[in-house]
C-alpha positions as a printed Julia matrix, in Angstrom:
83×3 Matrix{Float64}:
 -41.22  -271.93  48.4
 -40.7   -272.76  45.17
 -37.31  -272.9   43.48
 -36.89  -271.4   39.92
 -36.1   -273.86  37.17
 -32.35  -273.64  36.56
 -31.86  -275.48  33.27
 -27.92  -275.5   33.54
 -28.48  -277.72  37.03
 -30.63  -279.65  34.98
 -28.63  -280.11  32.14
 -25.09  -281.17  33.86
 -27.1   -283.4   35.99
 -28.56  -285.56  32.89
 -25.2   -285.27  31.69
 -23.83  -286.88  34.48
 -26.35  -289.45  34.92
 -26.49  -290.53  31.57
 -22.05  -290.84  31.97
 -22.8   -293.07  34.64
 -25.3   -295.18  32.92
 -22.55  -295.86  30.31
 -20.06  -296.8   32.41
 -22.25  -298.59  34.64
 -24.71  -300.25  32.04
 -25.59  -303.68  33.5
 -26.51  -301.87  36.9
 -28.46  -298.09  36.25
 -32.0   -299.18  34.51
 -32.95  -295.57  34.39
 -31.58  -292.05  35.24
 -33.93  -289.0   35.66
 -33.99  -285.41  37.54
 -36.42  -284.77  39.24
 -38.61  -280.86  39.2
 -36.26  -280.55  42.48
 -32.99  -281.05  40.33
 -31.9   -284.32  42.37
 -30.26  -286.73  40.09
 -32.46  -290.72  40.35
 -30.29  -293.42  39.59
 -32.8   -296.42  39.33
 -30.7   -299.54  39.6
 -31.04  -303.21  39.47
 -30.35  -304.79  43.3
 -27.09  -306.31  42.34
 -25.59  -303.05  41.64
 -26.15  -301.25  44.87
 -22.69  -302.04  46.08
 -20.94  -301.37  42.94
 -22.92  -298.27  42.35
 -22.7   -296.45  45.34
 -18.64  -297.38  45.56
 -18.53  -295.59  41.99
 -20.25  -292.82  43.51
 -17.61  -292.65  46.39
 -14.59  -292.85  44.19
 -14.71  -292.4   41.15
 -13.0   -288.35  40.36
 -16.29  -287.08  38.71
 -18.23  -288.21  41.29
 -16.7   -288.03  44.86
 -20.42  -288.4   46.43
 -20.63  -288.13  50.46
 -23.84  -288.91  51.59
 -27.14  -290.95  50.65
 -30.04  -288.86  51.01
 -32.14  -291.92  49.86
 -32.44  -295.59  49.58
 -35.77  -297.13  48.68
 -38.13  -300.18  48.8
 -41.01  -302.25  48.01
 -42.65  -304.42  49.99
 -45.65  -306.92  48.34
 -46.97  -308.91  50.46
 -47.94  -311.44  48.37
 -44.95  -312.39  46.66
 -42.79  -315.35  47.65
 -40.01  -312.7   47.68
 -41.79  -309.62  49.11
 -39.42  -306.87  49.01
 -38.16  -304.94  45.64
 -35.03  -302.82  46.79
């Protein structure tokens, strides 16, 4: 099934991820929605905790779950794994 493009969604969503990306600037590298209307925040390492905490509690936000936390893993580096 496909969903139909709601542009509103889409909209709000950069909205909001380009507010957090202000407030946030030294963590959130990039911000994107995807076709599915999910919000990315791509963030450096050293903000996870700060991030996700903003997320939590800040009154625009109020987030209650993860739905995804990602990795890289290259073998060949002294330090292998990109979070």
């Amino acid at each position: 099934t496909v969903r139909p493009k709601n542009e509103v969604e889409q909209k709000q969503l950069c909205a909001f991820g380009e507010y957090v990306a202000e407030i946030l600037p030294k963590y959130i590298q990039q911000v994107q929605v995807t076709c599915f209307n999910e919000l990315e925040l791509l963030i450096h390492p050293d903000g996870i905790i700060p991030v996700l905490t903003f997320l939590r509690d800040h009154t625009n936000a109020q987030f209650k779950s993860l739905a995804d936390l990602t990795a890289v893993d290259v073998p060949s580096r002294q330090f292998r794994f990109e979070v």
